[in-house]
C-alpha positions as CSV (number, residue, x, y, z in Angstrom):
1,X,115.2,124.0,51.2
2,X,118.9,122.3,51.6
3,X,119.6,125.5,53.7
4,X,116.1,125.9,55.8
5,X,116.8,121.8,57.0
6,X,120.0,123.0,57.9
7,X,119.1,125.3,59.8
8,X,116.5,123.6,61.3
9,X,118.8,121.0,62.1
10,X,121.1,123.3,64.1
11,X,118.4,125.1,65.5
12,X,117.4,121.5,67.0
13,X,120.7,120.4,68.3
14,X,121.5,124.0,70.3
15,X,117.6,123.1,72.1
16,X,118.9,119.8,72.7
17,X,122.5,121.1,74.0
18,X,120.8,123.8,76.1
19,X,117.9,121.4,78.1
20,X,121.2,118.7,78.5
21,X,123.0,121.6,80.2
22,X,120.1,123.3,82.2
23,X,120.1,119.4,84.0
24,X,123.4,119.0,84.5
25,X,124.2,121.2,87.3
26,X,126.9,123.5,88.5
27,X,130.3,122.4,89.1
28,X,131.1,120.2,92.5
29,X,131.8,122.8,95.5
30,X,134.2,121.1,98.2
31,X,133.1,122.2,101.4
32,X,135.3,119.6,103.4
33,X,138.5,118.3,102.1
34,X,140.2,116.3,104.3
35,X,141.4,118.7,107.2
36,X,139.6,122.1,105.2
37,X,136.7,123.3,105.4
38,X,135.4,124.4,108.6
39,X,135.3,128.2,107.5
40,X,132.7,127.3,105.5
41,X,130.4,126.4,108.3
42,X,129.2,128.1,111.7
43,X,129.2,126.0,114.7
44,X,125.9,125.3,116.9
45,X,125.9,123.7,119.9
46,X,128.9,122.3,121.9
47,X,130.1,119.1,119.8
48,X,134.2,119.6,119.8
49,X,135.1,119.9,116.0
50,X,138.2,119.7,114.9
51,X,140.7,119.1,112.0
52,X,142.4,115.8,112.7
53,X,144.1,112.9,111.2
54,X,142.7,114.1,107.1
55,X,138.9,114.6,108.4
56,X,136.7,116.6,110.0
57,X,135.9,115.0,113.1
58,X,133.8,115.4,116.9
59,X,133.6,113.0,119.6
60,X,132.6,114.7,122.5
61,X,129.7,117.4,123.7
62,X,125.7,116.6,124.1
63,X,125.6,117.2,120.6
64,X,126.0,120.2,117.9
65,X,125.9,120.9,114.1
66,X,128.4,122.5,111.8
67,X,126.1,124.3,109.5
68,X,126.8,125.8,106.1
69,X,127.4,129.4,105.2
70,X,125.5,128.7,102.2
71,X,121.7,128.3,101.3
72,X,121.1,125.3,99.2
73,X,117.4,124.5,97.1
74,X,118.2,122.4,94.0
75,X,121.3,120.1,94.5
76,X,123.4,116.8,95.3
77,X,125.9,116.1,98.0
78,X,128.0,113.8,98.1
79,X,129.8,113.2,101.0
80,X,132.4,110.8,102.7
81,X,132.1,109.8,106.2
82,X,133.6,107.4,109.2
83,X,131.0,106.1,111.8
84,X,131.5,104.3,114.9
85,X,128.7,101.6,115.4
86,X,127.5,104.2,118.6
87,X,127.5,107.4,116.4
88,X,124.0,109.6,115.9
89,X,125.3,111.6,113.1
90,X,123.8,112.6,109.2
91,X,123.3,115.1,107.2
92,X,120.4,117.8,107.9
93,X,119.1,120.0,104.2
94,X,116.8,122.8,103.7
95,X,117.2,123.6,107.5
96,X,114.7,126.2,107.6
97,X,116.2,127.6,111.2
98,X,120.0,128.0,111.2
99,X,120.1,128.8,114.9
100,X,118.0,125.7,115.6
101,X,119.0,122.5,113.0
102,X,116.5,119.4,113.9
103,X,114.4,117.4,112.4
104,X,111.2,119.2,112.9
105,X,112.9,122.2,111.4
106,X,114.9,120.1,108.3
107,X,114.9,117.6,106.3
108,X,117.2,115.0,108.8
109,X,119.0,112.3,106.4
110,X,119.9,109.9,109.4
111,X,123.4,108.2,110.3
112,X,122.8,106.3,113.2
113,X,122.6,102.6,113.3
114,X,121.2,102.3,117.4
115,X,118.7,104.6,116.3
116,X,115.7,104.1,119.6
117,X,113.6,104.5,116.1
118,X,114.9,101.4,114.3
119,X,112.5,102.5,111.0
120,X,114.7,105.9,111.5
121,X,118.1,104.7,111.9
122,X,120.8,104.7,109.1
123,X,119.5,105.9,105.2
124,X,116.0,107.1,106.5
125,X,115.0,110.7,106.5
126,X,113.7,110.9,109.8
127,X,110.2,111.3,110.7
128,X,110.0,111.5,106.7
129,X,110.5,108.1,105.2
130,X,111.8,105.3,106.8
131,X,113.3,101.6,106.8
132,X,112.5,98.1,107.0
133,X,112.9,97.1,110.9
134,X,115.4,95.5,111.5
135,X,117.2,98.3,110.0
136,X,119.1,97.2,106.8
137,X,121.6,100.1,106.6
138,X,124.8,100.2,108.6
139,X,127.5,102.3,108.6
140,X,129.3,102.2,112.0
141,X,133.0,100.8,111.6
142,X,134.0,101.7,108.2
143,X,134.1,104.9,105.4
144,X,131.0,105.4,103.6
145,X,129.9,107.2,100.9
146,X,125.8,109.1,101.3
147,X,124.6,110.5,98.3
148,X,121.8,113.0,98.5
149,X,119.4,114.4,95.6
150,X,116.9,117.1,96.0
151,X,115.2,118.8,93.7
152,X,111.9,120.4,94.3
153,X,109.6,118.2,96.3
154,X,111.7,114.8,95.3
155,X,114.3,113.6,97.8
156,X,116.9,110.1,96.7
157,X,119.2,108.8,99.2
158,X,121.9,106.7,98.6
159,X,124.2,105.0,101.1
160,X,127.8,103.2,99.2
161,X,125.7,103.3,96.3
162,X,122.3,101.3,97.3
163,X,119.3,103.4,97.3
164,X,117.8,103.5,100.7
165,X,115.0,105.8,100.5
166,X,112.9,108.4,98.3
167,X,110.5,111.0,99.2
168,X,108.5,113.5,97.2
169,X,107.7,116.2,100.5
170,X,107.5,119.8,100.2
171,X,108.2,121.1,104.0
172,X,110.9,122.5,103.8
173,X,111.9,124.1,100.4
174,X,115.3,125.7,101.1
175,X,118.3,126.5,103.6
176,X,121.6,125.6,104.7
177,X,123.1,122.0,105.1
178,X,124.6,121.0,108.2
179,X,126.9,118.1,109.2
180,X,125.4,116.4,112.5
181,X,127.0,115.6,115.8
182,X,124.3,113.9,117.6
183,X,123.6,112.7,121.4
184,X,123.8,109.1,121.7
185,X,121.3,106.7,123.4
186,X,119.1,107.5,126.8
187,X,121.4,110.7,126.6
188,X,124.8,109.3,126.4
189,X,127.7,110.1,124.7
190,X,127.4,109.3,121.0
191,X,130.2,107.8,119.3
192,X,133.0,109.4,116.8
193,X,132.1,110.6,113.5
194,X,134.7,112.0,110.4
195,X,134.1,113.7,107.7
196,X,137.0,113.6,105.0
197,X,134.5,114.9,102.0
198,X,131.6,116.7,101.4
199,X,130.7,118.5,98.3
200,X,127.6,120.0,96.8
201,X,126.1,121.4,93.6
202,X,123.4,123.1,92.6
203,X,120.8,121.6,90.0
């Protein structure tokens, strides 16, 4: 009996060590670190990225995405970012058209505090879940850390650590990310945005 509990007790803690591990993840993929990281990413549109000053950044063009080379389902990001208070930027997942990134064709997670849409501005997902108007999220004129979870149909954002929104939505189930460069208001020039960190992993 002594040895049948024992094994029963191992037999237990290697179930319980295996479903810890299945919901851990993978290991953190850097995709931008500092100045690296735009092989991992094809360009779309005409936004002017660059490597410059330990970031990732574009200031000028009517607007493009650098998308990833990668196809994400399961996964968090966590990413670092610099926005001007004028910038239309974020973070598009699942995009399920890499040759066309937008919000009818992903899931948009929106930085972009003069938003026309103030219920869409900074933390929503855009035409998804939105925000208390006036807005409550800003990021323009200072670093900020958005944290993203997605795993099957439920969606968490996190902006410097507050929760902003949640979504359970199953429109778009997988595709690449893509780091957004965005046209600012009534079509004018949209303000600076850098990215110094962005890393991903699968769940």
């Amino acid at each position: 009996m002594k040895h049948l509990s024992a094994v029963a007790a191992a037999l237990i803690v290697v179930a319980f060590t295996a479903f810890g591990c299945a919901h851990m993840g993978s290991e953190w993929v850097t995709l931008v670190d500092g100045e690296k990281g735009l092989e991992n990413f094809n360009r779309i549109g005409d936004a002017n990225w660059r490597a410059e000053g330990g970031a990732i950044v574009a200031d000028k063009g009517k607007g493009g995405n650098l998308v990833s080379k990668g196809s994400y389902k399961d996964f968090e990001i966590r990413a670092e970012l610099w926005a001007d208070h004028h910038t239309n930027s974020g973070i598009y997942i699942r995009a399920s058209n890499p040759q066309s990134v937008g919000s009818t064709t992903a899931y948009e997670v929106n930085i972009n505090d003069q938003s026309a849409r103030q219920d869409f501005a900074t933390g929503s997902i855009v035409n998804f879940a939105s925000n208390p108007v006036p807005a409550p999220f800003k990021a323009g004129g200072k670093w900020n850390v958005l944290e993203i979870y997605a795993k099957g149909q439920e969606m968490t954002i996190k902006l410097n650590g507050q929760v902003t929104v949640s979504l359970r939505d199953g429109s778009f189930a997988s595709g690449p990310i893509a780091l957004q460069y965005g046209s600012g208001l009534k079509g004018a020039m949209s303000g600076p945005v850098k990215w110094r960190k962005v890393q991903i992993r699968t769940l």
